[in-house]
N, C-alpha and C positions, 0 to 999 in steps of 0.2 A: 439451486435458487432460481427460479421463475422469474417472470415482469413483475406481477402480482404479489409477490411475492419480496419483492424489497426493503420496502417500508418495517416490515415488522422483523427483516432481519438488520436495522440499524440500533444498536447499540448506545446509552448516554455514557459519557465518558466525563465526570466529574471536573470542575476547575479544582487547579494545582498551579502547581510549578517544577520544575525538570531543571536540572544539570549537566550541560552537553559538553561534551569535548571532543577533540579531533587533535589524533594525536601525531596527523602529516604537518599539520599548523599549528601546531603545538600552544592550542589555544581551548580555554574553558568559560563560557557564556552561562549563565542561566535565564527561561524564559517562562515567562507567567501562560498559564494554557486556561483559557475560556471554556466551558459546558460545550460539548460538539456531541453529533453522532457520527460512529465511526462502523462499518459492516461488519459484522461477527466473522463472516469469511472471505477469504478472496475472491473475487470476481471469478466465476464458473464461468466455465466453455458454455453451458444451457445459457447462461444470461447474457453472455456477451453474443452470444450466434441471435439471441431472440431483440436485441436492439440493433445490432449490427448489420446482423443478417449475412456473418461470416467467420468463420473459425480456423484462424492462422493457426493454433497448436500444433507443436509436433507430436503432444502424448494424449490422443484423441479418448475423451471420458467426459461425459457430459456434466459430473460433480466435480471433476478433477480442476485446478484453477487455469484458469487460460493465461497462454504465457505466447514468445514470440509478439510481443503486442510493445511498440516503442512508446515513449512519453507522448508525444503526439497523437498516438492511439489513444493511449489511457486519457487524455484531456478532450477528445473528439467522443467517446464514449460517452464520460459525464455528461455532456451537452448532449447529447443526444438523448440519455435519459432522463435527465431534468426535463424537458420538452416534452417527452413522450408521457409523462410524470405530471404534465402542468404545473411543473415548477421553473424559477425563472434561472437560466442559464450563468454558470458561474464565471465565464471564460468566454473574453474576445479576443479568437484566433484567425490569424492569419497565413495560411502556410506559405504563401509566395516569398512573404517575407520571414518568414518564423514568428513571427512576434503571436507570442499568447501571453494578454493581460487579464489578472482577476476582480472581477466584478466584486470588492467586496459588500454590497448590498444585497445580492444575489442570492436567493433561498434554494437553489440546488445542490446536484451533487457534484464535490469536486477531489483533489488528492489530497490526502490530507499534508500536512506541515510536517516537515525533520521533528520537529519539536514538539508535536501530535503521538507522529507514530510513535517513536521511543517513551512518551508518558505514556500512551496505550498500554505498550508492548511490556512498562514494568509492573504496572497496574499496583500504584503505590508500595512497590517495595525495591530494594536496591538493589537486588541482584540481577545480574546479567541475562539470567537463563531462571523461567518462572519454575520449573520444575524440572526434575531429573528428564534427560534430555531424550532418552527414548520415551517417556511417555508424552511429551510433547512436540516434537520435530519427526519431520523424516527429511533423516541426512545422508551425508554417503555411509553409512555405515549400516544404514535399514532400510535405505528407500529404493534397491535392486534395481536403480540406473533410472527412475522414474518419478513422475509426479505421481500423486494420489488422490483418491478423492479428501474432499475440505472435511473438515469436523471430525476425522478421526482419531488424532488424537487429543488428549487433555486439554482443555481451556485455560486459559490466567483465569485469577482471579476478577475481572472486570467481564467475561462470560467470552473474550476475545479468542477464535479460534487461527493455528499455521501461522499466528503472528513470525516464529519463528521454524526455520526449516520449509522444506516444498517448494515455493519459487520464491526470491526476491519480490521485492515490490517497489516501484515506485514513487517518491514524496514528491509535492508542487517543489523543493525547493533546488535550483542554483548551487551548485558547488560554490566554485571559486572564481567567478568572471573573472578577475585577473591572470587567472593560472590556466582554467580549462575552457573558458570563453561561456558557451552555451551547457554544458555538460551539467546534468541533473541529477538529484539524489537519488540512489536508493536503497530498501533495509532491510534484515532475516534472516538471510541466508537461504539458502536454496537445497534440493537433494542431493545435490551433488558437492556439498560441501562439508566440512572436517568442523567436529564439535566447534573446533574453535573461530570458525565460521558462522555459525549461530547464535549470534549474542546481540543482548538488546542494543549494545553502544556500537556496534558492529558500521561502519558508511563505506557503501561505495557510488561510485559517481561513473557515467556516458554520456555521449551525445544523445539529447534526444530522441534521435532518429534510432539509436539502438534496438535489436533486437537479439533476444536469445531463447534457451527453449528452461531456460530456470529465474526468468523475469516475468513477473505479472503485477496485479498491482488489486487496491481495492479501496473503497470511496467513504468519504467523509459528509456532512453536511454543517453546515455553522448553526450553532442556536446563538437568538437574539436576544436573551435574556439571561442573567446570572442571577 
């Protein structure tokens, strides 16, 4: 995926509504989800080097999705493409202090919600995993110690590609301030993880500042109109 080339790989992602659970907090929410776009693939090493103009990866492939990149990255990115985009930045960060607050009038691109990606990621159906798991995922089981490139296997149903398996990703949200303080979402499962790792309801959470070499993430946009 290219500079150029972003816009037309964002995806509409219908309004709905989702039923989340978390079963460290043994707790079950449901939340109403707005029309957004959401990127068909994860952020590629080509598109993150061409705003960046840098490639932490450790599994160097230019379709392959760039990982090594903490929440701080992934939000410093958006901003930088919304800008580069002439769109207006979604996110006022401040690293000295940590503090990243969102703009929500802001027509750029940003990470999507806990409660985004998992509606993405089921694409109106209940099951955990959109389709039999080798033709959608590369996990530890297929993926020979490594990322891959994006798009190779099977899409859901909503045309979404690696939603699960390949690297982690991601979400704007917060775990649990009281429990983890700063520590942020994120969902898929990665290649180095066991079917049962792959699953749409699947959450894990870090610091921020996290990095690893099966986390990457990929961007959302808000529409203003339902």
């Amino acid at each position: 995926m290219k500079l150029e080339e972003v816009s037309n790989w964002m995806i509409p992602i219908p309004k709905g509504s989702i039923g989340l659970r978390d079963d460290r907090k043994k707790e079950k929410w449901s939340v109403e989800i707005h029309k957004f776009l959401l990127s068909k693939f994860p952020i590629t090493q080509e598109l993150y080097s061409s705003v960046m103009a840098d490639n932490p990866s450790a599994f160097i492939g230019s379709h392959n999705p760039v990982e090594m990149v903490s929440w701080y990255d992934a939000v410093q990115f958006c901003n930088t493409l919304s800008r580069v985009s002439g769109l207006y930045e979604c996110y006022l960060i401040d690293l000295d202090s940590e503090a990243v607050d969102l703009i929500d009038s802001a027509n750029g691109y940003r990470l999507p919600t806990d409660a985004e990606w998992e509606y993405a990621c089921r694409a109106n159906t209940k099951a955990v995993q959109y389709g039999p798991i080798n033709e959608i995922a590369w996990y530890e089981k297929n993926s020979e110690a490594t990322t891959h490139e994006v798009g190779l296997k099977a899409e859901n149903d909503f045309g979404l590609f690696d939603m699960l398996g390949n690297v982690w990703e991601w979400c704007w949200d917060v775990y649990d301030p009281k429990v983890y303080g700063p520590y942020r979402v994120f969902r898929g499962g990665g290649w180095c993880d066991s079917e049962g790792g792959c699953l749409a309801s699947n959450r894990r959470r870090s610091h921020p500042t996290y990095k690893i070499d099966d986390l990457g993430f990929r961007i959302a946009r808000s529409v203003r109109s339902d």
